[in-house]
C-alpha positions as CSV (number, residue, x, y, z in Angstrom):
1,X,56.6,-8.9,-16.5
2,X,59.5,-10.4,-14.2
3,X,62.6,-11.7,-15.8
4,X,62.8,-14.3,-13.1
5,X,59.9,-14.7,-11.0
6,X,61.7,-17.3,-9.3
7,X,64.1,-14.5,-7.2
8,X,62.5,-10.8,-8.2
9,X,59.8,-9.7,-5.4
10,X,56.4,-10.9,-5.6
11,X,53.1,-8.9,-5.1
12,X,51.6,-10.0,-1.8
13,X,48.7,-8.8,0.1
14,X,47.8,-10.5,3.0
15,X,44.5,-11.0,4.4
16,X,43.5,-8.4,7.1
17,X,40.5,-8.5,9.7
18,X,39.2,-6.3,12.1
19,X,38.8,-9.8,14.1
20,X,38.2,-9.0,18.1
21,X,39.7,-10.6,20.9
22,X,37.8,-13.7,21.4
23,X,36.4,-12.4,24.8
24,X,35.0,-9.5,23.3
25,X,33.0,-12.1,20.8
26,X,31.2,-13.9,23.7
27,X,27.7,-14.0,24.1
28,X,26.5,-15.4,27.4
29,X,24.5,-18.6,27.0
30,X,25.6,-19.4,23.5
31,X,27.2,-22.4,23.6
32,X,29.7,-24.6,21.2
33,X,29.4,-28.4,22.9
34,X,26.4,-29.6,25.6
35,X,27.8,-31.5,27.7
36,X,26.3,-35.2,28.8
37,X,24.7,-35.2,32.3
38,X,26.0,-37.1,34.8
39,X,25.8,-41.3,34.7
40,X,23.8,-42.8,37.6
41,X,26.5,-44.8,38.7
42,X,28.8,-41.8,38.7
43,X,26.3,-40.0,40.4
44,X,26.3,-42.6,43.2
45,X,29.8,-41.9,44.2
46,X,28.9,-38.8,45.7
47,X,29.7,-35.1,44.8
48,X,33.7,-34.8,44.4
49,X,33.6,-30.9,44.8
50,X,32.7,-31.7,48.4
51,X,36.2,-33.6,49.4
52,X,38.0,-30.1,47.8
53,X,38.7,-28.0,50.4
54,X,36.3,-24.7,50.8
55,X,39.4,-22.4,50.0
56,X,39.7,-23.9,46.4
57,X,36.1,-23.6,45.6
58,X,35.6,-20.7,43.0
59,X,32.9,-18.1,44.3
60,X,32.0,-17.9,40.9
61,X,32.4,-19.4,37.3
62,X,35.3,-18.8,35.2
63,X,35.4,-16.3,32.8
64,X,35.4,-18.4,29.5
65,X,34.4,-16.7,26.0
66,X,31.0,-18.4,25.2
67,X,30.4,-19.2,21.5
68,X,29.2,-21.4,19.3
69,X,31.4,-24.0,16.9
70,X,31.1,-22.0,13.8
71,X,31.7,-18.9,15.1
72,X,35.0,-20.2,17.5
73,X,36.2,-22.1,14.0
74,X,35.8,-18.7,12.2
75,X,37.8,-16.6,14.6
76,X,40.6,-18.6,14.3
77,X,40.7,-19.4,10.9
78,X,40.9,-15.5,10.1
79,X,43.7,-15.3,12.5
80,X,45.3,-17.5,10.9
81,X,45.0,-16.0,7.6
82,X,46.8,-12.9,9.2
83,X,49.9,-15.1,10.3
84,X,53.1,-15.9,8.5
85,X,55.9,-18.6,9.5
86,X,58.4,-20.9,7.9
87,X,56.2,-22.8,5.8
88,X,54.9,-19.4,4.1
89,X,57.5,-17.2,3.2
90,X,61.3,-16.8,3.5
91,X,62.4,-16.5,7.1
92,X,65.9,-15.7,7.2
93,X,65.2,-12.6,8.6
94,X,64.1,-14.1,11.8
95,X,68.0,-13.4,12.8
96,X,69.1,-15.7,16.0
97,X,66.0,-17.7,16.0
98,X,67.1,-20.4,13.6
99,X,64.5,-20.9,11.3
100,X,64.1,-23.6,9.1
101,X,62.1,-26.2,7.3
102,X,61.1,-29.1,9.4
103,X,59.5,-32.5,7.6
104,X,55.8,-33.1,7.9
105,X,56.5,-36.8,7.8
106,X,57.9,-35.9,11.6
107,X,55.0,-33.8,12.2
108,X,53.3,-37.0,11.9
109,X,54.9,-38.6,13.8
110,X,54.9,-35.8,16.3
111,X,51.2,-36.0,16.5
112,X,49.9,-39.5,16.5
113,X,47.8,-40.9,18.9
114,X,50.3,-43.1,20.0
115,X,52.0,-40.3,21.3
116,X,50.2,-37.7,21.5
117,X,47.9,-39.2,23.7
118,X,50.2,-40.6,26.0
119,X,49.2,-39.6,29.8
120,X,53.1,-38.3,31.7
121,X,52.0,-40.7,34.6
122,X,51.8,-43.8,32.8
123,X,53.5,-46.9,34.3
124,X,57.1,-46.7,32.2
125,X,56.5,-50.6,31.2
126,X,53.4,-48.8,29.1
127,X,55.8,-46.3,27.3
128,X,59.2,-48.4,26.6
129,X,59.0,-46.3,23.1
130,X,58.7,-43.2,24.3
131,X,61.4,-43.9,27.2
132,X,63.6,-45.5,24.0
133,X,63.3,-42.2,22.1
134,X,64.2,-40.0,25.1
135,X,67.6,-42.3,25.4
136,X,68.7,-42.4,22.2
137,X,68.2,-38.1,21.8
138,X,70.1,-38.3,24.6
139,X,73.0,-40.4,23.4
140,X,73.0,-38.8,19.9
141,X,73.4,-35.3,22.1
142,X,76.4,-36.7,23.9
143,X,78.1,-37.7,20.5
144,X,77.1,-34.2,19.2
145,X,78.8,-32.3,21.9
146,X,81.1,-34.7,24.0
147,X,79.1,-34.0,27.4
148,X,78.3,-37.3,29.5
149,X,74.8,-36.6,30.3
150,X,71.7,-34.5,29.2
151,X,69.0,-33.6,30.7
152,X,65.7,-33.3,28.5
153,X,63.5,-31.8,30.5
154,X,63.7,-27.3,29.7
155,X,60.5,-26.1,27.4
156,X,63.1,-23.8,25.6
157,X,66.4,-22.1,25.5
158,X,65.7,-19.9,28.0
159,X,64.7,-22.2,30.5
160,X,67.7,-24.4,29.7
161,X,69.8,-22.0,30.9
162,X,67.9,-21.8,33.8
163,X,68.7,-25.2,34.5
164,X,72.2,-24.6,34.0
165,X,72.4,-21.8,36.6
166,X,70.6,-24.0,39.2
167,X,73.2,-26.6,38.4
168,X,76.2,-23.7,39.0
169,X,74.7,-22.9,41.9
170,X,74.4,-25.9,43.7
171,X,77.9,-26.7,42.4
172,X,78.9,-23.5,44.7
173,X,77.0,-24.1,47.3
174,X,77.7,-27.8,47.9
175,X,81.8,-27.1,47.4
176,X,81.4,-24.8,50.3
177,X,81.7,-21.8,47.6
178,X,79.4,-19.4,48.2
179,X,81.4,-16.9,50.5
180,X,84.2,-16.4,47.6
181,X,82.5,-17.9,43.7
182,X,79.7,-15.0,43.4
183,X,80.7,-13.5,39.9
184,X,79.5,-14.9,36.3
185,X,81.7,-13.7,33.3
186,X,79.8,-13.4,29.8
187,X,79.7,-11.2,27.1
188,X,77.7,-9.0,25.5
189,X,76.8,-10.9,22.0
190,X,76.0,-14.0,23.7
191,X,72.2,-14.5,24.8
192,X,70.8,-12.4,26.9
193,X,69.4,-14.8,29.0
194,X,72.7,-15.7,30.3
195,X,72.9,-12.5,32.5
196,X,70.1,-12.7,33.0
197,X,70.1,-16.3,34.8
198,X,73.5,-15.3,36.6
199,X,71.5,-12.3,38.5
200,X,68.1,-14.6,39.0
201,X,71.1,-17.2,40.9
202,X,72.6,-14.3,42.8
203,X,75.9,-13.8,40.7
204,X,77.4,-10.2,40.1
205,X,77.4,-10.1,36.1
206,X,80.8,-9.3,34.7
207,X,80.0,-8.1,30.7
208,X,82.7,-7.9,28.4
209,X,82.5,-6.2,25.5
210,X,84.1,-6.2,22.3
211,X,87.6,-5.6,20.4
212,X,86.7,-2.8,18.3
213,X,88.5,-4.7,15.0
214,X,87.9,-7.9,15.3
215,X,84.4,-8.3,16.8
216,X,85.6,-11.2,19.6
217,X,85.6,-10.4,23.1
218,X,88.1,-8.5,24.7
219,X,91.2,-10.8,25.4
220,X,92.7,-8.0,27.6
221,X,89.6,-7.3,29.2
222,X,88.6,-10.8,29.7
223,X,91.8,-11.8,31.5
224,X,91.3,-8.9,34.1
225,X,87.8,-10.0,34.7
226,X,88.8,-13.9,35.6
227,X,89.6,-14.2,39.2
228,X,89.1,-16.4,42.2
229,X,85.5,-14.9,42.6
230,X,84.6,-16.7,38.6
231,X,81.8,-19.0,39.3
232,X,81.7,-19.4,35.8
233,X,81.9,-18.5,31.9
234,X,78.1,-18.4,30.5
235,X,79.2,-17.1,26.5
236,X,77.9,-18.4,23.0
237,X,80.3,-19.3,19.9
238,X,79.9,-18.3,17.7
239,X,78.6,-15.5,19.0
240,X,75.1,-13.6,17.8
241,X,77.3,-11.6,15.2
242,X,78.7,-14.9,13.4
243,X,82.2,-14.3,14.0
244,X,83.6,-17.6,15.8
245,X,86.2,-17.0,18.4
246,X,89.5,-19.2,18.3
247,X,90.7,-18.0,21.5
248,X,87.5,-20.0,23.1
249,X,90.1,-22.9,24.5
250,X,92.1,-20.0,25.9
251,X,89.0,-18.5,27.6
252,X,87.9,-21.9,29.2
253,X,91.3,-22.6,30.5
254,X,91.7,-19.8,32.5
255,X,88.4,-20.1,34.0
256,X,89.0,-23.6,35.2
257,X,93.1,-22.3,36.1
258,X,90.7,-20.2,39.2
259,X,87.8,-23.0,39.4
260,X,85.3,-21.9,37.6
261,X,83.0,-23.9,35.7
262,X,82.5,-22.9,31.3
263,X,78.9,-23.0,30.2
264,X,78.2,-23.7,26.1
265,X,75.3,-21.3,24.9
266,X,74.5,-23.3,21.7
267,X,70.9,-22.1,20.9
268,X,72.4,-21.7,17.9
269,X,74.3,-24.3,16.9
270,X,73.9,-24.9,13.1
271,X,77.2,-24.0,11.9
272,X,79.2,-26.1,13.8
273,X,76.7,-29.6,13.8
274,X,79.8,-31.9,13.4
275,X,82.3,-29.8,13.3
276,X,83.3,-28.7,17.0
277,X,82.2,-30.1,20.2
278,X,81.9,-28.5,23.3
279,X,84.3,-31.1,25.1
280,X,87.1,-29.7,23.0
281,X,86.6,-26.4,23.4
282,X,86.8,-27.2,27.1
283,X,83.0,-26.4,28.4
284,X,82.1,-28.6,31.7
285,X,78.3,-27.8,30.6
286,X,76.0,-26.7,27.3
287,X,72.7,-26.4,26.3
288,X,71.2,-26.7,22.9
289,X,67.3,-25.3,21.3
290,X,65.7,-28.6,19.9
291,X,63.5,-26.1,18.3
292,X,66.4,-24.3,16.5
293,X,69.4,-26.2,15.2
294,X,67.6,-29.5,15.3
295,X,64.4,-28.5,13.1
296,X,61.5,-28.9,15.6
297,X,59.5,-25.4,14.7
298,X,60.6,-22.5,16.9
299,X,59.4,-22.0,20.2
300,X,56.9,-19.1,19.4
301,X,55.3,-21.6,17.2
302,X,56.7,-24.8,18.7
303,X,56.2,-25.5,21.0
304,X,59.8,-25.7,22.0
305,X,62.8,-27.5,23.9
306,X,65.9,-26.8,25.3
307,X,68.3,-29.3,27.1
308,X,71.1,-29.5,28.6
309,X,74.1,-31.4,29.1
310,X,77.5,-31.7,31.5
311,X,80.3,-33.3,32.0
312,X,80.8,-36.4,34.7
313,X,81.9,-34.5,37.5
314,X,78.7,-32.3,37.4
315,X,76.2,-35.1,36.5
316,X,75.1,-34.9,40.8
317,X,73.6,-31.5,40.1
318,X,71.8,-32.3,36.8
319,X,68.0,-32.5,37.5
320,X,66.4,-36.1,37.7
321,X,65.0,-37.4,36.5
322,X,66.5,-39.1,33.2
323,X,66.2,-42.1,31.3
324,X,68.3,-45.2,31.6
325,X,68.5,-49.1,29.8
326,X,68.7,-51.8,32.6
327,X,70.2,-55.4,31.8
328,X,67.2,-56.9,30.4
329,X,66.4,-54.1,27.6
330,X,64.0,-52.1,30.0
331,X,64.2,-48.6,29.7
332,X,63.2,-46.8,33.1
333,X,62.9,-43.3,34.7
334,X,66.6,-43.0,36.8
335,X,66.4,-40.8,40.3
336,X,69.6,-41.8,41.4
337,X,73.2,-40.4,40.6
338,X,71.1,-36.5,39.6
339,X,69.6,-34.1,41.6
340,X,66.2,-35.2,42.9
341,X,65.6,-31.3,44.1
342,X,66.9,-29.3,41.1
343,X,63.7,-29.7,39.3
344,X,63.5,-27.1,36.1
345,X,59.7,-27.7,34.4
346,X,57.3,-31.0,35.6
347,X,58.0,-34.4,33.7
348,X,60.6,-35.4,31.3
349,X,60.3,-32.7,28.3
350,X,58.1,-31.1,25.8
351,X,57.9,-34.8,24.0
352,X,56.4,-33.9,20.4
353,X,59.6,-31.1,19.8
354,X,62.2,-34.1,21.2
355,X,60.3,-36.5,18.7
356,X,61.0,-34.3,15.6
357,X,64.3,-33.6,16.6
358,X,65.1,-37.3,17.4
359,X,63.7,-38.1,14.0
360,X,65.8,-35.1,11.6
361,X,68.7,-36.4,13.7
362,X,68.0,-40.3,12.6
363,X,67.6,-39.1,9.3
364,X,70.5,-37.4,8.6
365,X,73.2,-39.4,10.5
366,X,76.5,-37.8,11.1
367,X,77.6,-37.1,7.7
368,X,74.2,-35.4,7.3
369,X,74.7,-33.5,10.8
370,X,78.1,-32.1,9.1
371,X,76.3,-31.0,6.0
372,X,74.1,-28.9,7.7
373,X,76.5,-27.1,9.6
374,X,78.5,-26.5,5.8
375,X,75.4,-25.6,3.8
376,X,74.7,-23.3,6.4
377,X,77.8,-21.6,6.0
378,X,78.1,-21.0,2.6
379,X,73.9,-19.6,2.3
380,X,75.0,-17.3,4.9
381,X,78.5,-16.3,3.6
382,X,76.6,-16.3,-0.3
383,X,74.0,-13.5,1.2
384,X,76.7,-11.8,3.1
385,X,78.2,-10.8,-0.1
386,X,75.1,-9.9,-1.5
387,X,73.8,-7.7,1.0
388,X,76.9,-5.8,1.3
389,X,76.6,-4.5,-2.1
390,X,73.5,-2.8,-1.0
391,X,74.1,0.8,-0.5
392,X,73.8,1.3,3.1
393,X,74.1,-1.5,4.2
394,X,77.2,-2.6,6.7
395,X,78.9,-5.4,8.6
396,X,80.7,-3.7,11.4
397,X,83.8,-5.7,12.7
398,X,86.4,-7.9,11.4
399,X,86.5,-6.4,8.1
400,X,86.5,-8.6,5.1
401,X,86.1,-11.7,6.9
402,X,83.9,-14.8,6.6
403,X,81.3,-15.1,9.0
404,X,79.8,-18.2,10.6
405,X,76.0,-19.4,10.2
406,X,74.5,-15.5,10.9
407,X,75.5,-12.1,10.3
408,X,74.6,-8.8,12.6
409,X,74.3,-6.2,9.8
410,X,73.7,-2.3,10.4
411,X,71.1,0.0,8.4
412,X,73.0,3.1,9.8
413,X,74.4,4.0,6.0
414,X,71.3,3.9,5.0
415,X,70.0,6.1,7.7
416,X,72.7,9.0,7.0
417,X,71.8,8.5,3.4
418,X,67.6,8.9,3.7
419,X,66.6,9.0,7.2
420,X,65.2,5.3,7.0
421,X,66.4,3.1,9.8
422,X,65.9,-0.6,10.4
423,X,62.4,-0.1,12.0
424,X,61.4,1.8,9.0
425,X,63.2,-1.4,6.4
426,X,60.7,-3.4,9.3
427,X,57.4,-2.1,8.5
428,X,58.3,-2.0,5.0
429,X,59.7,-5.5,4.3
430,X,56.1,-6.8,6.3
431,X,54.7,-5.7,2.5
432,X,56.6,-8.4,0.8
433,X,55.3,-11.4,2.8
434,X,58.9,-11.8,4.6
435,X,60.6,-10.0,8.2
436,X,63.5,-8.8,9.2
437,X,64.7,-9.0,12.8
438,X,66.8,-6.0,14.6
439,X,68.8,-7.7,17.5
440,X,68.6,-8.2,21.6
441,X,69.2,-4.8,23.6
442,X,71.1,-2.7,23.8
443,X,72.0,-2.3,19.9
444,X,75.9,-2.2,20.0
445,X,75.5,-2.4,16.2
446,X,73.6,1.0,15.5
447,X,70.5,0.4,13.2
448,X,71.1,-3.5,13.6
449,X,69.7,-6.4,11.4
450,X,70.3,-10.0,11.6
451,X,69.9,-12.5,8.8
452,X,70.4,-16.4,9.4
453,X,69.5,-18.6,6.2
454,X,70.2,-22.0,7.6
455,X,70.6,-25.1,5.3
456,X,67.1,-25.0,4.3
457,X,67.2,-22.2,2.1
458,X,67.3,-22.2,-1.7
459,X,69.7,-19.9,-3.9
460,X,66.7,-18.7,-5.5
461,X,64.9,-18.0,-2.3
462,X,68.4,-16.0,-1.1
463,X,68.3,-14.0,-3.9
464,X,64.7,-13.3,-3.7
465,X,65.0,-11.9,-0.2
466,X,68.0,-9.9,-1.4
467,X,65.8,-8.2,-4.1
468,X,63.2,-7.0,-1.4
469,X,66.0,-5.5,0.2
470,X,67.7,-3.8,-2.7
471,X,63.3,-2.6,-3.5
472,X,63.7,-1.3,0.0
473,X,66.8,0.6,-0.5
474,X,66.0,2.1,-4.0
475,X,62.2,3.4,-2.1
476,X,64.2,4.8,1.1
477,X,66.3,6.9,-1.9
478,X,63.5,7.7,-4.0
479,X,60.4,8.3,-2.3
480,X,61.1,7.1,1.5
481,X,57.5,7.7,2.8
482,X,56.9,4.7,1.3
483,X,59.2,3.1,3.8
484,X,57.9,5.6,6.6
485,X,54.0,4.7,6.2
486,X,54.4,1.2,5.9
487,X,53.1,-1.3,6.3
488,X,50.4,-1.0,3.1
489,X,49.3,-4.7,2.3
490,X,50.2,-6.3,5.7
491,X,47.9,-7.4,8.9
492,X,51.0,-5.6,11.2
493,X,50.3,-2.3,12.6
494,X,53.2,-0.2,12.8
495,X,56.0,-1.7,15.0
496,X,56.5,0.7,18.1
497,X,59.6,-0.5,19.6
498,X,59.0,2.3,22.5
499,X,56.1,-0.2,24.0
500,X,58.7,-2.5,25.0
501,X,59.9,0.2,27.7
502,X,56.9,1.3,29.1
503,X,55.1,-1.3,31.4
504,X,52.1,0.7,31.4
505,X,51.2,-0.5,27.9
506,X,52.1,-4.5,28.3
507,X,48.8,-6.5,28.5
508,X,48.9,-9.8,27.8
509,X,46.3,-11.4,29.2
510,X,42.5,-10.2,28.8
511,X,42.5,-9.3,32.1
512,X,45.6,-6.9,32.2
513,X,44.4,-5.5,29.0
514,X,40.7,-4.1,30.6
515,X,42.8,-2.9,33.8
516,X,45.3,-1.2,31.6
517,X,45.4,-0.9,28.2
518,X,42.1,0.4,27.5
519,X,42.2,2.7,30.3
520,X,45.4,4.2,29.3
521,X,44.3,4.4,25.6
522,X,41.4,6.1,26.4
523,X,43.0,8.5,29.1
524,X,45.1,9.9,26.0
């Protein structure tokens, strides 16, 4: 009998079927919904297939699943049985991703008719509320981060940054640049997609690493990387190991002292909501996940929204359109004063994530925006103790510090100890109803986890996930099979990380899995 079945691990055993890929359900002919024939006075009008030009005519049918009702609301329901999420189980293991609990009263609001069947084409006299919504994120995201204008439009982080590099680039190119600003400086715990962008915009990648103490970047190596080739600073702060980096003004300066530009990576911004601003820190441009810090559910479930922001002198280069107030009280789509040619994703933004986000921000005002950030902060510093009492477990860097709103932990003790890395704590911790994410590559932190409790998580619920872990350790010690063969009472095969490095196993679409995946699985 538990003691406190509030915070000691609960049984959990989650729903499994052997539930096919929906294609491989069809049966040709059966359908779900008959569709009406054609009115006569539609008819009348003519076939429209005939206007299309003969190189978009299909020479045959698409390849749909054909089912009935019953049996498409089956499959899905069963899929769903075999998924977990925020609103489930405790997801602080989800490391980077920021998740937390977002109000169904904005879910609501998020999916009523009035919005959600709004057509992106409509006359903006028809959508003054929607147009009105869009503004006000938009002037709440300037307040939040001192940036003069934002742009709404990214479906994610990732994409935001994407925006961001088109607007570095055109910068360059329109200063006359180009010849002598080709190098991007950013570091190697800040997102991944900032490198990434930097090469996709045709910037050498300079990576700094670093200090081995204190877990910040390399002062020494920083300062030899800046030089009159620095297009720019792409970095996160604090960065994806929750250390925050004082020297950040220093870093900035010296990037503008050649004339370079300072990009803001705040996917994750819930531990300094209210506290620091990009302005001051000295960044001419940031980006923020509405789907993270701001509550809307998380891209992979979302779906999500990134946008991002500058400061006046790079307003030119930020894609159009965006929404302004006339005289009169009008809200209207504004092409003038941005970039009519840098556009990042079609319309003005993944509307049902802004909405949510618009109304958690509304809610909360700026005292609540500041309370976030500091509950944040002590759930993650509260767990931080906690999990370094587990045997095995480690914090490499900046020894007995605090840490910010995350922490980037290492399972190698534990691995000297029993032979049970993080992938083995993975499959294992799958059995409890709850995850545990490792990190980006490459793994600077051997055998790395990363926890991130947000503001939404109880002290109960922090414990609770603590006592899996400590379960998890005392099983790697004393029978650590357990940990080896797991998953036992979860839907989740186990986790091969080695797929993500061979492309000849990736399928994800239908098609690429009959040309490949089959054919390789077979062939062995």
């Amino acid at each position: 009998m538990k003691t406190n079945p509030k915070t000691e691990p609960r049984d959990f055993h989650q729903a499994k079927w052997d539930e096919p890929v929906i294609f491989e359900l069809s049966t040709p002919g059966e359908r779900g919904v008959l569709l009406p024939g054609t009115e006569p006075e539609i008819a009348a009008l003519g076939n429209p297939w005939e206007d299309l030009p003969k190189e978009l005519h299909r020479t045959s049918p698409p390849a749909l699943p054909e089912m009935s009702q019953m049996r498409v609301l089956k499959h899905y329901l069963r899929l769903s049985q075999e998924n977990l999420g925020a609103d489930l189980n405790i997801d602080i293991g989800q490391g980077t991703c920021t998740m937390k609990y977002s109000p169904k009263i904005n879910d609501q609001f998020a999916t009523s008719p009035k919005l959600a069947e709004l057509h992106p084409l409509q006359a903006p006299s028809t959508v003054q509320g929607t147009l009105e919504i869009l503004y006000e994120t938009e002037q709440f995201l300037k307040e939040i981060s001192g940036l003069d204008r934002f742009c709404l439009h990214p479906g994610g982080g990732s994409q935001a940054i994407l925006g961001i590099g088109s607007v570095i680039r055109n910068w360059v190119d329109a200063n006359g640049m180009a010849d002598r600003k080709d190098e991007i400086v950013t570091t190697i715990f800040s997102h991944p997609s900032n490198p990434a962008v930097a090469k996709i915009k045709g910037f050498k990648v300079i990576t700094i690493y670093p200090d081995p103490v204190t877990g910040r970047p390399d002062m020494k190596a920083f300062m030899a990387a800046v030089n009159e080739r620095t297009a720019a600073l792409l970095i996160t702060n604090p960065e994806d190991i929750g250390l925050y980096n004082p020297s950040i003004r220093e870093m900035t300066d010296l990037v503008h002292s050649v004339g370079g530009l300072c990009s803001y990576d705040q996917a994750n911004a819930n531990g300094v909501l209210g506290i620091a601003r990009a302005r001051e820190a000295g960044f001419d441009l940031c980006f923020f996940n509405l789907h993270k810090t701001f509550s809307s559910p998380h891209g992979c479930g979302g779906p999500g929204s990134g946008v991002l922001g500058v400061q006046k002198h790079l307003v030119p280069f930020l894609p159009a359109p965006v929404v302004d107030v006339d005289d009169q009280g009008n809200y209207f789509l504004q092409y003038e004063g941005v970039d009519r040619e840098n556009r990042i994703k079609d319309y003005y933004g993944v509307l049902p994530a802004i909405v949510r986000a618009y109304a958690w921000m509304l809610s909360l005002g700026d005292e609540g925006l500041r309370e976030v950030a500091r509950v944040s902060i002590l759930n993650n510093n509260y767990i931080f103790r906690k999990i370094l009492r587990i045997p095995g477990a480690d914090a490499p860097f900046a020894a007995g510090e605090h840490r910010m709103e995350q922490v980037r932990y290492s399972w190698q003790g534990l691995k000297d100890a029993t032979g049970c890395g993080v992938a083995d704590v993975q499959n294992r911790i799958f059995d409890f109803g709850m995850h545990i994410w490792t990190s980006h590559e490459p793994w600077i932190v051997p055998e790395p986890f990363t926890i991130e409790p947000t503001e939404s998580y109880s002290k109960d619920e922090l414990d609770e996930y603590v006592a899996v872990l400590e379960q998890i350790v005392r099983e790697a010690h004393e029978n650590p099979d357990i940990l080896k063969k797991a998953p036992h009472r979860s839907t989740i095969h186990h986790v091969d990380h080695d797929v993500l490095e061979d492309p000849k196993r990736w399928a994800i679409t239908w098609r690429a899995y009959n040309r490949k995946y089959r054919g390789y699985f077979e062939a062995r």
